[in-house]
C-alpha positions as CSV (number, residue, x, y, z in Angstrom):
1,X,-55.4,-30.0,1.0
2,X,-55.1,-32.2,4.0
3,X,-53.6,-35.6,3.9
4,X,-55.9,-38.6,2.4
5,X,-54.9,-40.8,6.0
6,X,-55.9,-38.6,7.9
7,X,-59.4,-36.5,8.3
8,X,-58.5,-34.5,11.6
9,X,-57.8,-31.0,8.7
10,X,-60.7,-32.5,6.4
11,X,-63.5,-32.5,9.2
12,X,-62.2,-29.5,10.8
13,X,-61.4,-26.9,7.5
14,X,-65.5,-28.3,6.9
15,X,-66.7,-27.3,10.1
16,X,-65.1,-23.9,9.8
17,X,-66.2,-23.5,6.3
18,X,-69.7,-23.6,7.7
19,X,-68.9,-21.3,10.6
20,X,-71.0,-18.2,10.3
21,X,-69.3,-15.0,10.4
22,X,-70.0,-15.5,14.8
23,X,-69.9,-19.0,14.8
24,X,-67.8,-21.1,17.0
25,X,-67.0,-24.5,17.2
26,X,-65.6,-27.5,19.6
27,X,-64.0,-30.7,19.0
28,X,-62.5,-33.3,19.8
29,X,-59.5,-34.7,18.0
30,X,-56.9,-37.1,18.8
31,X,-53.4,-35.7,19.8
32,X,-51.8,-35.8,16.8
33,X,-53.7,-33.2,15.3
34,X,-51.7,-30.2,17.8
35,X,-48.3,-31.2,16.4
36,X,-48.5,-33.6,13.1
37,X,-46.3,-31.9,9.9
38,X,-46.4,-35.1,7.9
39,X,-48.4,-34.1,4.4
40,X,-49.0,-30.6,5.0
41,X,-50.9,-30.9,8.4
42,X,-48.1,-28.3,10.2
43,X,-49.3,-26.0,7.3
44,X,-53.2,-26.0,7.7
45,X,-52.7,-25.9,11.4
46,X,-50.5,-22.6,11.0
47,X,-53.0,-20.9,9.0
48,X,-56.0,-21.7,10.9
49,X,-53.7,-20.1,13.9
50,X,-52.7,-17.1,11.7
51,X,-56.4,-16.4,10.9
52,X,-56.7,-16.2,14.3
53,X,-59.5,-18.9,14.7
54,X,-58.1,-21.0,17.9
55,X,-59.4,-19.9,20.7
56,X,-58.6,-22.4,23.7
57,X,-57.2,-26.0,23.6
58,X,-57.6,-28.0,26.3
59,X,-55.1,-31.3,26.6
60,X,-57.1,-33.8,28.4
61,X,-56.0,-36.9,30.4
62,X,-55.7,-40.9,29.3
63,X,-58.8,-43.1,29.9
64,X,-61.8,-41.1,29.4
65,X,-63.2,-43.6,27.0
66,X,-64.5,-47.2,27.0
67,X,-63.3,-47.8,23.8
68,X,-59.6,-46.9,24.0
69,X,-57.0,-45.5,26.7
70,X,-55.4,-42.8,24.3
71,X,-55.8,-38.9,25.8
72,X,-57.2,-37.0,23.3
73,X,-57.8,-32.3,23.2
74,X,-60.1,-30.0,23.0
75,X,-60.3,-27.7,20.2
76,X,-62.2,-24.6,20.4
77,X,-62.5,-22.2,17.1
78,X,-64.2,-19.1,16.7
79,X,-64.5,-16.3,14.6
80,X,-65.6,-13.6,17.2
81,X,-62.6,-14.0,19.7
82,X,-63.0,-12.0,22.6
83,X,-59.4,-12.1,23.1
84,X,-58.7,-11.2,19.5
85,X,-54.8,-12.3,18.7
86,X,-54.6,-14.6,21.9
87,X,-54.7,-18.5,22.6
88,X,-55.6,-20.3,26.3
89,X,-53.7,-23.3,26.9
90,X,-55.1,-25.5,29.7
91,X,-53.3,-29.0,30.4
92,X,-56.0,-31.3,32.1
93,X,-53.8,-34.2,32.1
94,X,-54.1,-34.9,35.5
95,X,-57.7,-34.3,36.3
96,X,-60.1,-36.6,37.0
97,X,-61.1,-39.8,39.2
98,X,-60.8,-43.2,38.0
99,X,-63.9,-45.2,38.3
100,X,-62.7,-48.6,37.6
101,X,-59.2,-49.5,36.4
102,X,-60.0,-48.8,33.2
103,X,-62.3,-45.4,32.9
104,X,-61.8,-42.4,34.2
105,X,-64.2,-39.4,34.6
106,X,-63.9,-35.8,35.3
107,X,-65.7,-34.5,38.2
108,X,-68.1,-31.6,38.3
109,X,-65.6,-29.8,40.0
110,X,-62.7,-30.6,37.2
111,X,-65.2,-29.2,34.8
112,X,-66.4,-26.3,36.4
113,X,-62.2,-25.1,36.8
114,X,-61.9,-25.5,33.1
115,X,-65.1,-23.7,32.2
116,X,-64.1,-21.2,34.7
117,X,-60.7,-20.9,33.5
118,X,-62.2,-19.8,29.7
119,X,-64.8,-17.5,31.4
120,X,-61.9,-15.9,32.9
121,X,-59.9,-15.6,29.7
122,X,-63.1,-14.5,27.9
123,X,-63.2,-11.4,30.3
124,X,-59.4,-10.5,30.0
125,X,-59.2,-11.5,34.1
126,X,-57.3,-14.6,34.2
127,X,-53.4,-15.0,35.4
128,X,-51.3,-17.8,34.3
129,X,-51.0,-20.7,36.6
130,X,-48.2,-22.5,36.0
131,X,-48.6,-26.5,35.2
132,X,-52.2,-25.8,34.2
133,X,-53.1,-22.6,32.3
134,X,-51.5,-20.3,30.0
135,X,-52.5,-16.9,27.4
136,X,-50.3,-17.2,24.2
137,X,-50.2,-14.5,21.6
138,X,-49.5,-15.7,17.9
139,X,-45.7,-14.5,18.4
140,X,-45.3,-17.1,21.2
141,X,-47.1,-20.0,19.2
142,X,-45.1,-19.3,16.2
143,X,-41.8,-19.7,18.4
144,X,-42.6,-23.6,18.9
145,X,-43.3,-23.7,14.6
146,X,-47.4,-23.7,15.5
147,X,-47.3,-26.7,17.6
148,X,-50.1,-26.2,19.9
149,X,-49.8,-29.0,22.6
150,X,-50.7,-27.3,26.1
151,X,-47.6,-28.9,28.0
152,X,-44.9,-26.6,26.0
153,X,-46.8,-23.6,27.0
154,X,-48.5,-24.1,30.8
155,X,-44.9,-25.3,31.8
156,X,-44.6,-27.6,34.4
157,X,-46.3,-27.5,38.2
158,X,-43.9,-26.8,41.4
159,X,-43.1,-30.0,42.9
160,X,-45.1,-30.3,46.6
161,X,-43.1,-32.3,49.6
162,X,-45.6,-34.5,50.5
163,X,-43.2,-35.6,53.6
164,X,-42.8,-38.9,52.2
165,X,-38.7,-40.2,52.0
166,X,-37.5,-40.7,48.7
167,X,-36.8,-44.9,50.3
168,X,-40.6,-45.4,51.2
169,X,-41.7,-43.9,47.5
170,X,-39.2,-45.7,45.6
171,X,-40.8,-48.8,47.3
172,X,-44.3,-48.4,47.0
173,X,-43.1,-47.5,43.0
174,X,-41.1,-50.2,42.3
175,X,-44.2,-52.4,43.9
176,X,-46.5,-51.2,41.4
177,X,-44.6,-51.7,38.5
178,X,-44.1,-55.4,39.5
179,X,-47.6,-55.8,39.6
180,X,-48.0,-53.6,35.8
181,X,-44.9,-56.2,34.6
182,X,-47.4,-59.5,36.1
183,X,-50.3,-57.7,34.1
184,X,-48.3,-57.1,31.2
185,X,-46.9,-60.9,30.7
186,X,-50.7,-62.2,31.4
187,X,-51.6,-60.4,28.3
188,X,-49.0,-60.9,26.5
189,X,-49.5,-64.9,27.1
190,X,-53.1,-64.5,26.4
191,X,-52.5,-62.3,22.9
192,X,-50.2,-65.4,21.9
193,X,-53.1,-67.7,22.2
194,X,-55.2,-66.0,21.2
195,X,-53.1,-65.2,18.0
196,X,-52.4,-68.9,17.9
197,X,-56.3,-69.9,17.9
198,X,-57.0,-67.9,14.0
199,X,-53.5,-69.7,12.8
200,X,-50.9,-67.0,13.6
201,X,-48.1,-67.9,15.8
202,X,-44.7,-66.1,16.4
């Protein structure tokens, strides 16, 4: 039974439930649901993996929506795997453009890669490339105790030398978070009276 806090298991074991014996499904759940154990959710994660239902998950990066920063996955369940046994990670965390300093979007092309990537797994043809996309079989999920977060599978990408000295980075970084500390203490002044306003003060 999953957890009364928490639907991610409920609206998922009632979408399979309804899954013909062909059907497949995708959703989108918060983060939590690829590596939560608290009231049982490890266990109805490791079944749905040992059934063989999991088909690709797809990590996805921060700032997609307008109501909340929070990165969120992909789910996608079926019951007619083409790859019967396996799993495709794909870590998008770094794709897509930001719009304004608060949205981001992913591009035609970011979507076309992923969608290509799962075509590719679909017809047994893709390779592994590390940092973004990786084929698990159940022995290698069960190694990291049915935790399916992309990141401990895809591995991480080869650092590039962009050329730049480590001097000139560390100075454009530490310039940045300056200005993230000035736009952190703004809030922080404004949440105070803001707080103070309804009667709370601390």
């Amino acid at each position: 039974m999953p957890p009364k806090g928490n639907a991610n298991f409920a609206w998922m074991q009632h979408m399979i439930h309804h899954l013909s014996p062909k059907g497949k499904i995708g959703l989108v759940l918060a983060n939590g649901s690829l590596s939560s154990t608290t009231s049982g959710e490890g266990k109805i994660r490791q079944a749905i993996v040992e059934d063989d239902l999991v088909e690709c998950i797809v990590a996805l990066p921060t700032q997609l929506f307008y109501t909340t920063g929070i990165p969120v996955c992909l789910w996608f369940l079926n019951r007619a795997k083409k790859q019967k046994g396996k799993t495709l990670f794909i870590d998008a965390r770094e794709m897509g453009t930001m719009v304004s300093r608060k949205l981001r979007e992913l591009t035609d092309e970011d979507i076309d890669l992923i969608a290509d990537t799962f075509t590719k797994f679909e017809k047994g043809t893709l390779e592994d490339e590390k940092g973004f996309c990786k084929v698990s079989d159940l022995e290698e999920i069960k190694k990291h105790d049915f935790i399916l977060t992309p990141g401990r599978y895809v591995g991480f990408k080869p650092e590039e030398d962009d050329g730049i000295p480590f001097e000139e980075k560390m100075k454009t970084l530490t310039s940045e978070l300056d200005e993230l500390f000035k736009e952190s203490n703004e809030l922080e002044v404004k949440i105070r009276q803001s707080l103070k306003e309804i009667g709370f003060e601390f």
